[in-house]
Every structure is written in C-alpha cells, then in structure tokens.
C-alpha positions in Angstrom: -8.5 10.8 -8.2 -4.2 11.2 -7.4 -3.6 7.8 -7.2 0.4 8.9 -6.4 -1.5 11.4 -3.5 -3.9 8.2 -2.3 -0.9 5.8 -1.6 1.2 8.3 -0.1 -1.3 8.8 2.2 -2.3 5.1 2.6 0.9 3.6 2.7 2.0 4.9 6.5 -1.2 3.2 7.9 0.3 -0.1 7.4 2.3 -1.3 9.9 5.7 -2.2 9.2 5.3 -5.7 10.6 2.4 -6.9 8.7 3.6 -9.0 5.8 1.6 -10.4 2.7 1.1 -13.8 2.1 3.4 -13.1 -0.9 5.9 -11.8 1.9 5.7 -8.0 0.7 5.6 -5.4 3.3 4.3 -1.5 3.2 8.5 -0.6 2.7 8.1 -2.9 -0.5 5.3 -0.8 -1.5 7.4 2.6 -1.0 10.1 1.2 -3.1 7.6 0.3 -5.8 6.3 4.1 -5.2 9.5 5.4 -5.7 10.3 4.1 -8.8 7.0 5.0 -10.4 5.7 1.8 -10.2 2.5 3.0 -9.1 0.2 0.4 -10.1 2.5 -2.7 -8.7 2.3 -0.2 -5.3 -1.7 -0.4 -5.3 -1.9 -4.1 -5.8 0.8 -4.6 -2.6 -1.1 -2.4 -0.9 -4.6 -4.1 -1.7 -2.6 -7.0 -0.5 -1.9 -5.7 2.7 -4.7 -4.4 3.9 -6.3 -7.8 3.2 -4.2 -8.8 6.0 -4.7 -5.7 8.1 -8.0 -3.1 6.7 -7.3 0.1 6.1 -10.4 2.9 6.6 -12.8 2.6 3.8 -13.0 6.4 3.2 -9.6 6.1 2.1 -10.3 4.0 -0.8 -13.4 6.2 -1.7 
C-alpha cells in the first residue's frame, strides 16, 4: 500500500469545514503531509472521517 498516494487521494474528500473534536481540519492534515509527517496525517484524517465517513474502498 502508498500510504503518501492513499492520503493524497483521501485528503480532498473532506470538506474544509468539518473540524475534529480536537479542532483539526483536512488543511491541518495537508500541512502534516507536507512536512512528511505522514503518520500524524492518517491519525487526523481517521479523525475526521469519524466526523464525516469517507468511502470504505478507500481505506481498503
């Protein structure tokens, strides 16, 4: 599995305006993806979609 390729391509389903409870937002998880923080990225984005589900065939 790319993990890099995986939340590149999950990252744009979130929408902008969906926060976290922590607060983070899918541009928090692109700055964490830019700076090669790719695991920190993952864990925001398993936060997110918690708040708003992303399609399971993504994540398989």
């Amino acid at each position: 599995m790319d993990l890099p390729k995986l939340l590149e391509t999950a990252s744009p389903l979130v929408s902008a305006e969906i926060a976290a409870e922590n607060g983070a937002t899918v541009n928090d998880v692109w700055d964490y993806l830019a700076h090669d923080e790719w695991e920190v990225g993952l864990g925001l984005l398993e936060k997110l979609s918690d708040v708003q589900p992303l399609p399971l065939d993504l994540w398989g």
